[in-house]
DODREN-365542 format. One line per 2 residues: their letters; for each residue y, z, x of C-alpha. Coordinates in steps of 0.02 Angstrom, whole numbers, plus 50000, padded with zeros to 5 digits. Layout:
<atoms>
a = Y:Z:X; ...;
</atoms>
This chain:
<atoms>
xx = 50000:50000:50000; 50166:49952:50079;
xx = 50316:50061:50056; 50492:50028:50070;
xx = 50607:50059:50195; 50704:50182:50076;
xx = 50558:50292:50023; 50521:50496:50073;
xx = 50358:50589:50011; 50451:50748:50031;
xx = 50588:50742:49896; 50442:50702:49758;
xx = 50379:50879:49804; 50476:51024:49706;
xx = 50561:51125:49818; 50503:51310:49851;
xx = 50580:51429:49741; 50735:51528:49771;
xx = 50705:51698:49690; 50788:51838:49777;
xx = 50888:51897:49644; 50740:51931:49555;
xx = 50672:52011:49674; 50829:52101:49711;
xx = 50846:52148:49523; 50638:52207:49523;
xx = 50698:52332:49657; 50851:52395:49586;
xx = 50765:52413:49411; 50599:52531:49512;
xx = 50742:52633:49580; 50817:52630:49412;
xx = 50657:52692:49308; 50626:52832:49467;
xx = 50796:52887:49436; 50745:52902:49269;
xx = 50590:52996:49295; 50683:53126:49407;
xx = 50832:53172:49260; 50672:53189:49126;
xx = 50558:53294:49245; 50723:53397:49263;
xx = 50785:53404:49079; 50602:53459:49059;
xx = 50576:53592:49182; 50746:53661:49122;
xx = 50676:53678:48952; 50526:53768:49010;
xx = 50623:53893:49100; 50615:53825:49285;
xx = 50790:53749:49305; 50792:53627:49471;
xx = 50925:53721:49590; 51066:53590:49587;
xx = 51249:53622:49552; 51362:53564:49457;
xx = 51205:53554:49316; 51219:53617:49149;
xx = 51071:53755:49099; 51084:53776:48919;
xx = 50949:53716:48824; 51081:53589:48754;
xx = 51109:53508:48929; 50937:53492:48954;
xx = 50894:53409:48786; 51010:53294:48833;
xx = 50964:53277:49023; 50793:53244:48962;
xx = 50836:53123:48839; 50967:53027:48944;
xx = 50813:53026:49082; 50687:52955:48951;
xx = 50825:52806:48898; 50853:52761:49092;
xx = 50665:52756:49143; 50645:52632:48967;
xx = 50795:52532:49016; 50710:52531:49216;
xx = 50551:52474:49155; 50643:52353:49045;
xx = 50737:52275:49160; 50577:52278:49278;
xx = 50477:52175:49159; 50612:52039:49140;
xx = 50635:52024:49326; 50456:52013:49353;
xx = 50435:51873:49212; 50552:51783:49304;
xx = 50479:51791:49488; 50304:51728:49397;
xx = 50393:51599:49302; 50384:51434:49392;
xx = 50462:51297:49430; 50377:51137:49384;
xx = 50323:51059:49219; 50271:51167:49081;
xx = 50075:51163:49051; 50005:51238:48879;
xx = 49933:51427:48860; 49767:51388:48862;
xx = 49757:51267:48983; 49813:51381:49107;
xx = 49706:51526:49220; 49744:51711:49149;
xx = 49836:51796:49306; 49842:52005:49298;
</atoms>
């Protein structure tokens, strides 16, 4: 088969995929859902009677209701935020196949 003059192989091949924001925003949301864990194992130890020894921290069984509830919203909006960034590192970039034609991954 003769080719022309013109022709290069290499820009029919996609190009590797850029995806360090993703991975950027996968990091920041584990951090984010640790964080998360942290204020709820605090809010909860409060309410047991073992307050963490941190200042500035409110004690009453008010503050930690709330500390545990704030801790319990940031670990679902971590995990969250996880999820999407993960969906979108897996996602690739060529043509779209159909569901079932595809191998199950995890």
């Amino acid at each position: 088969m003769k080719s022309s003059d013109g022709f290069n192989p290499r820009r029919l091949r996609p190009r590797g995929q850029r995806n360090w924001g993703a991975r950027l925003g996968a990091v920041l949301a584990a951090v984010l859902a640790m964080l998360g864990i942290l204020l709820t194992l605090a809010g909860l130890a409060t309410l047991v009677g073992h307050p963490p020894q941190a200042t500035g921290m409110d004690l009453s069984t008010t503050g930690a209701i709330v500390l545990a509830v704030g801790g319990l919203m940031v670990l679902y909006l971590g995990v969250l935020f996880w999820r999407l960034c993960r969906r979108r590192m897996r996602r690739g970039g060529a043509l779209d196949m159909s569901p079932h034609l595809m191998r199950k991954h995890d």
